[in-house]
Biotite code that builds the C-alpha atoms (Angstrom):
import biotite.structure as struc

atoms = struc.array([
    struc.Atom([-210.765, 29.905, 81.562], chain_id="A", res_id=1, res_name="UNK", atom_name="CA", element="C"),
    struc.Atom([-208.570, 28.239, 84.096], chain_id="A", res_id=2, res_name="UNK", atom_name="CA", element="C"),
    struc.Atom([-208.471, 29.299, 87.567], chain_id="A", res_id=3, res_name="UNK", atom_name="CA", element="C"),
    struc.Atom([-205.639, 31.079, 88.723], chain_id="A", res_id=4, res_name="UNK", atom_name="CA", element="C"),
    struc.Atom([-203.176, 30.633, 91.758], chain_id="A", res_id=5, res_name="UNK", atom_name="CA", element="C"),
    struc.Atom([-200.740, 33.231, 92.881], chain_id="A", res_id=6, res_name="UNK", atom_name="CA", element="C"),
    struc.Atom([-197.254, 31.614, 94.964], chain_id="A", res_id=7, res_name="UNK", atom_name="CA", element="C"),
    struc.Atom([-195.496, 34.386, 96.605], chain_id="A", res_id=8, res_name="UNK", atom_name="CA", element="C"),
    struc.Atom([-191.619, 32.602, 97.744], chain_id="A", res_id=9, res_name="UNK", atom_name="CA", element="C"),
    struc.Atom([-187.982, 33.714, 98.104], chain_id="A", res_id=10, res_name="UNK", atom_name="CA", element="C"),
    struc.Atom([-186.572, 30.283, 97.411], chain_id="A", res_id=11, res_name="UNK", atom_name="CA", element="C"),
    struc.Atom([-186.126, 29.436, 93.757], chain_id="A", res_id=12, res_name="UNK", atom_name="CA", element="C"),
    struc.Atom([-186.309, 25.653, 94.373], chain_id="A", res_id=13, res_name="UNK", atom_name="CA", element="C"),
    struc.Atom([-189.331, 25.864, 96.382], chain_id="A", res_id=14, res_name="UNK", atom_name="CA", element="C"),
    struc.Atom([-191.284, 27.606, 93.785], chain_id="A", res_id=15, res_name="UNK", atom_name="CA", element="C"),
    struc.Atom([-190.320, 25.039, 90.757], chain_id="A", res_id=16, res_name="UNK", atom_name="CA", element="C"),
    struc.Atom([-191.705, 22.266, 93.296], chain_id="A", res_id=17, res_name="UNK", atom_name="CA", element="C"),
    struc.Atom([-194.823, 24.414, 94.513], chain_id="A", res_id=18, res_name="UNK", atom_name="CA", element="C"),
    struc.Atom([-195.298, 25.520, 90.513], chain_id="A", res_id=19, res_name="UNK", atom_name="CA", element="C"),
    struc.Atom([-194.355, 21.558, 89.279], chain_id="A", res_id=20, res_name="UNK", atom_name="CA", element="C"),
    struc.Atom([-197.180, 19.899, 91.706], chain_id="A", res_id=21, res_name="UNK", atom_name="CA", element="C"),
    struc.Atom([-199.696, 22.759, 91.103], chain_id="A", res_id=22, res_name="UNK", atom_name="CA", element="C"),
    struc.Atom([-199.769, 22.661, 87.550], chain_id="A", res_id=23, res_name="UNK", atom_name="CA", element="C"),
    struc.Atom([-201.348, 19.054, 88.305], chain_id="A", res_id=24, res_name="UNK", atom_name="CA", element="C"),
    struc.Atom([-204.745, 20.830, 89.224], chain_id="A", res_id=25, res_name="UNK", atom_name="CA", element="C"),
    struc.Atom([-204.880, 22.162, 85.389], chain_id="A", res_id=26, res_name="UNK", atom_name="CA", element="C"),
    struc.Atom([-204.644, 26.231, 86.744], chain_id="A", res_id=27, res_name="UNK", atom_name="CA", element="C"),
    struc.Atom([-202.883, 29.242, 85.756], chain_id="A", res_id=28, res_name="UNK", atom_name="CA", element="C"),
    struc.Atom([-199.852, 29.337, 87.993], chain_id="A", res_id=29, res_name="UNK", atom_name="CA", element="C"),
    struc.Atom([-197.667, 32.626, 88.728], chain_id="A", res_id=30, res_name="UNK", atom_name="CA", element="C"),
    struc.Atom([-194.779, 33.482, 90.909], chain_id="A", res_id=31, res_name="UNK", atom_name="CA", element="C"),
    struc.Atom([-193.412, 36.326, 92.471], chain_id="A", res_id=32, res_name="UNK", atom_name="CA", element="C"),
    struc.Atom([-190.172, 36.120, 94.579], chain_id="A", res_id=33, res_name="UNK", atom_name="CA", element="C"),
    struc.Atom([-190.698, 38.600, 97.215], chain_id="A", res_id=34, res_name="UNK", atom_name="CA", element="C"),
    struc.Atom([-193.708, 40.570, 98.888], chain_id="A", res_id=35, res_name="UNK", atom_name="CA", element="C"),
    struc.Atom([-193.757, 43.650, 96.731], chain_id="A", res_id=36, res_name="UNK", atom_name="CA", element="C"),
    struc.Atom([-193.699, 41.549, 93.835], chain_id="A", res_id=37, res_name="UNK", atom_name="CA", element="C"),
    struc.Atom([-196.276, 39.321, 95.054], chain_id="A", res_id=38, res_name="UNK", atom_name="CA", element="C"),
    struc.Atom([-198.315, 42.751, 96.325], chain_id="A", res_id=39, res_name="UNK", atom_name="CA", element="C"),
    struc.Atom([-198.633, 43.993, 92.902], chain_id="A", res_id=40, res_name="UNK", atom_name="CA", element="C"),
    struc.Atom([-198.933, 40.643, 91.199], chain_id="A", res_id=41, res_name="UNK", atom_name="CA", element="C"),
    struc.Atom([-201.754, 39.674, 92.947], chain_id="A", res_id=42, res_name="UNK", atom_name="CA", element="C"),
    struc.Atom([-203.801, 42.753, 93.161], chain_id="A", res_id=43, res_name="UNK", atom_name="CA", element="C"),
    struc.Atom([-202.945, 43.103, 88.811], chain_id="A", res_id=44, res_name="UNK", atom_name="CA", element="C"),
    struc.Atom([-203.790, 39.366, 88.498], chain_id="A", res_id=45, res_name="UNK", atom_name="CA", element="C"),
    struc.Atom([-207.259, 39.002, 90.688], chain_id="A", res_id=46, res_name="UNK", atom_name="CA", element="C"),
    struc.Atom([-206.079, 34.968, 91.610], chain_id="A", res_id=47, res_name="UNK", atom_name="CA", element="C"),
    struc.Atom([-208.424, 32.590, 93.253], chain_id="A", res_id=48, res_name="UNK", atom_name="CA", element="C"),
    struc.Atom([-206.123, 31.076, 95.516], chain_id="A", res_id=49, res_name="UNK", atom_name="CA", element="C"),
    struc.Atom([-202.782, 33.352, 97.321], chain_id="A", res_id=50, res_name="UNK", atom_name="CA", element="C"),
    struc.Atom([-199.686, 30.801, 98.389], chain_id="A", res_id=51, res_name="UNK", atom_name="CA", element="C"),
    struc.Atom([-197.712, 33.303, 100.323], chain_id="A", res_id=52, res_name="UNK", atom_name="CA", element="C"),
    struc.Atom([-194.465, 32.185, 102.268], chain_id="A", res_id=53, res_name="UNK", atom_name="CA", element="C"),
    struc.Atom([-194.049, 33.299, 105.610], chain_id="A", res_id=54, res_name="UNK", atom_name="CA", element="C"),
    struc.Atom([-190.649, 34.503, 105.303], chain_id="A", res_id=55, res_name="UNK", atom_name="CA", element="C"),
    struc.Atom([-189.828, 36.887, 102.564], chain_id="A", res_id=56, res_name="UNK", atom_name="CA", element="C"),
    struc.Atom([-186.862, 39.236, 102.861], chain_id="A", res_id=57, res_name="UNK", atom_name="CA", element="C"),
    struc.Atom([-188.701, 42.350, 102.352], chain_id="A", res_id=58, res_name="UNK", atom_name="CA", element="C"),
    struc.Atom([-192.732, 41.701, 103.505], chain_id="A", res_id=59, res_name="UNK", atom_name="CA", element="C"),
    struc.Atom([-193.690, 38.402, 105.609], chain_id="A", res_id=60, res_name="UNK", atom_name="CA", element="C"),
    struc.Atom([-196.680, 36.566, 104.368], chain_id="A", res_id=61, res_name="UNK", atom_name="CA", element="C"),
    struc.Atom([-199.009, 37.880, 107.186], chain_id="A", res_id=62, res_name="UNK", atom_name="CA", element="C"),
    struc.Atom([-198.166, 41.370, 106.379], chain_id="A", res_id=63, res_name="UNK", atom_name="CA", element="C"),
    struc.Atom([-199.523, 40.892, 102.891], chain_id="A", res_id=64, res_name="UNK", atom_name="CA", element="C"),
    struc.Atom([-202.627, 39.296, 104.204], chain_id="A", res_id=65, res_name="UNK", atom_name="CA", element="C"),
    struc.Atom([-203.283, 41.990, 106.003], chain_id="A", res_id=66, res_name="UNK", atom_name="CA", element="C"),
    struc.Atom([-202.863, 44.546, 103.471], chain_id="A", res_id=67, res_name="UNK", atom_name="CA", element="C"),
    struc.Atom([-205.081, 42.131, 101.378], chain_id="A", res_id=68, res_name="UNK", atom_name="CA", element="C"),
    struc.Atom([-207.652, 42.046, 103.585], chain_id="A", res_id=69, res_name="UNK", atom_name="CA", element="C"),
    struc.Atom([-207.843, 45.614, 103.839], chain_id="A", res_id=70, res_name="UNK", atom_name="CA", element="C"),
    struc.Atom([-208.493, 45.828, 100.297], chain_id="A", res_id=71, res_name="UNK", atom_name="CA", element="C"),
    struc.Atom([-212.285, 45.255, 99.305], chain_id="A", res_id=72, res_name="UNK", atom_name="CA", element="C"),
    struc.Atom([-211.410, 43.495, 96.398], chain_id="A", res_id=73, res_name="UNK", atom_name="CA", element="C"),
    struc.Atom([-209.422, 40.835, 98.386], chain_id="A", res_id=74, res_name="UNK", atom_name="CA", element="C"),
    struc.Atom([-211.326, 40.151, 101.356], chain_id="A", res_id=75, res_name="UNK", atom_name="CA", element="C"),
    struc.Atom([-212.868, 37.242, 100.263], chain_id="A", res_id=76, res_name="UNK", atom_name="CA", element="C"),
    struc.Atom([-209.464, 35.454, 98.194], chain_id="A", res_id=77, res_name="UNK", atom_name="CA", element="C"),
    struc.Atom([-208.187, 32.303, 100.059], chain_id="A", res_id=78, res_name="UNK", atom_name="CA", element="C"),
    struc.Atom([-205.030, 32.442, 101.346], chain_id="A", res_id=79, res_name="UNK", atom_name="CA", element="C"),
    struc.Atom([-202.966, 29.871, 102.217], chain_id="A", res_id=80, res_name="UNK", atom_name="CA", element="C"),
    struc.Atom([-199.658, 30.274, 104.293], chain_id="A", res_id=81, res_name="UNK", atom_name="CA", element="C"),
    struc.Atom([-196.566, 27.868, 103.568], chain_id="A", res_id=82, res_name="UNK", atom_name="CA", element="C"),
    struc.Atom([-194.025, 28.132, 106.728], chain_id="A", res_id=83, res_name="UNK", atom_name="CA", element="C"),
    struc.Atom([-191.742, 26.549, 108.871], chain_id="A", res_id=84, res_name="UNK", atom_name="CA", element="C"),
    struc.Atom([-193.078, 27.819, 112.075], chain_id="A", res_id=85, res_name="UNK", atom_name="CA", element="C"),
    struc.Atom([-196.415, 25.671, 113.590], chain_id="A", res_id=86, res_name="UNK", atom_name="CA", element="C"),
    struc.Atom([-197.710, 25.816, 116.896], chain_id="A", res_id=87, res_name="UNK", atom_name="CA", element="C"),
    struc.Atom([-200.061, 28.136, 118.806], chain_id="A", res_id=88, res_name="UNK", atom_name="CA", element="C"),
    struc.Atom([-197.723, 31.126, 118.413], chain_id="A", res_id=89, res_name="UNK", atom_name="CA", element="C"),
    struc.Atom([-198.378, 31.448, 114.285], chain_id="A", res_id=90, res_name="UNK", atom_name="CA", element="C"),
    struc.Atom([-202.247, 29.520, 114.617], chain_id="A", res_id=91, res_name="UNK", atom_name="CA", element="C"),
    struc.Atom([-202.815, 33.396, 116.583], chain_id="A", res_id=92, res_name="UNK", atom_name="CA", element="C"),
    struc.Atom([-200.799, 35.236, 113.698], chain_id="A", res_id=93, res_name="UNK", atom_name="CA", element="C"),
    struc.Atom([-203.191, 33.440, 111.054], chain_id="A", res_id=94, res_name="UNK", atom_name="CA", element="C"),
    struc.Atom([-206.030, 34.247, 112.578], chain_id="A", res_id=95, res_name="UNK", atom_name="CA", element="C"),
    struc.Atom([-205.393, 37.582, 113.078], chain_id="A", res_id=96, res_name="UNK", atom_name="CA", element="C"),
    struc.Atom([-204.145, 38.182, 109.461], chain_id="A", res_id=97, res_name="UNK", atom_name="CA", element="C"),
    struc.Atom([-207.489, 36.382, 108.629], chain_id="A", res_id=98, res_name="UNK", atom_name="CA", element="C"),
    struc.Atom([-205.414, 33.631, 106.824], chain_id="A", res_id=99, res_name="UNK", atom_name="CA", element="C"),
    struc.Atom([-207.619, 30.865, 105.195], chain_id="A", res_id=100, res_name="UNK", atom_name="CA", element="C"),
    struc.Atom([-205.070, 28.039, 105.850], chain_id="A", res_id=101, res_name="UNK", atom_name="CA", element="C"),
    struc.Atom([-201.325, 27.355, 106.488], chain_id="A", res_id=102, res_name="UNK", atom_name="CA", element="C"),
    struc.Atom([-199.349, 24.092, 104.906], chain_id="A", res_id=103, res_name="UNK", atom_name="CA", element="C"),
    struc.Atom([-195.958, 23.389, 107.064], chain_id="A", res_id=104, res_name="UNK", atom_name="CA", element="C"),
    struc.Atom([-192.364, 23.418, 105.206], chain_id="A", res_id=105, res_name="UNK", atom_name="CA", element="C"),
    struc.Atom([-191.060, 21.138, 104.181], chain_id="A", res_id=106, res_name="UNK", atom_name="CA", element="C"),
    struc.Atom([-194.659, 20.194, 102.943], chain_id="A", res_id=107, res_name="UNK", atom_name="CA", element="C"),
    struc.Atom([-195.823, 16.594, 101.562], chain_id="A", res_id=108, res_name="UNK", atom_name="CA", element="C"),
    struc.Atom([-196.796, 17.531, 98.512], chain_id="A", res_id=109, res_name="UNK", atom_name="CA", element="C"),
    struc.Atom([-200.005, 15.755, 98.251], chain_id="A", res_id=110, res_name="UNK", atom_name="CA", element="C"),
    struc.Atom([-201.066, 18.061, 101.472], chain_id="A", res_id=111, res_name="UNK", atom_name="CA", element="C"),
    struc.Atom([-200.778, 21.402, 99.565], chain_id="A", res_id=112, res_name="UNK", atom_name="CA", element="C"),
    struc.Atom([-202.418, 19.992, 96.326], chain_id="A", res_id=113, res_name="UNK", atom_name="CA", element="C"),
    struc.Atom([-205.749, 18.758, 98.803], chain_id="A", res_id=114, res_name="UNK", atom_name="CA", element="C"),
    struc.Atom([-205.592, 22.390, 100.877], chain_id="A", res_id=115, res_name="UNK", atom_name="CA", element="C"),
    struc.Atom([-205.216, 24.313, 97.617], chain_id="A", res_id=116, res_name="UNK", atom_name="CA", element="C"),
    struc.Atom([-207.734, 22.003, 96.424], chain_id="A", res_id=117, res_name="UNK", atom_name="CA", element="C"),
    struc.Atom([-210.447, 22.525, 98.854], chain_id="A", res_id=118, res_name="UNK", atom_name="CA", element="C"),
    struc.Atom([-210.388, 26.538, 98.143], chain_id="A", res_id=119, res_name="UNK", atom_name="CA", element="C"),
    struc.Atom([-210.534, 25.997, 94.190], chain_id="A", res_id=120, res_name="UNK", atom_name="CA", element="C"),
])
């Protein structure tokens, strides 16, 4: 049975790319386009690896991770943040949301497949 990665993102091009390049690592791949999609989708799905985008219109990324992490059955799942933002100011946020790993937008793609990679 193939592992499975959930990518929470808004952006409809983004998640063909993220989806396209994944795929590559022979896993189960499924989307959700906002946080209360991606919520429910990745508590009903159990994934080994969470993408979640920073920015979503209704939930940020963190915010799931934190609910995640709250959740017993989560608290071990990597998750990775994809975002715009770098610097100190979001390396705090991470850590605080207990977030795995972050990949900046506009990512190289080879640098998401080796950080999804390395929690597979």
């Amino acid at each position: 049975m193939p592992k499975k990665i959930v990518v929470v993102d808004d952006e409809p091009d983004i998640l063909r790319v993220v989806v396209f390049r994944l795929k590559k690592l022979g896993c189960e791949i499924i989307t959700a386009s906002n946080g209360a999609e991606g919520l429910s989708t990745i508590r009903a799905q159990r994934p080994d690896v969470i993408l979640l985008d920073y920015r979503l219109p209704d939930m940020d990324g963190l915010e799931i991770a934190r609910r995640l992490r709250a959740d017993v059955n989560f608290e071990k799942t990597p998750i990775i943040l994809v975002s715009a933002s770098s610097g100190s100011d979001i390396s705090d946020a991470l850590a605080a949301a207990s977030v795995n790993d972050y990949v900046v937008k506009p990512f190289v793609p080879e640098k998401l497949l080796a950080t999804v990679q390395k929690y597979l």
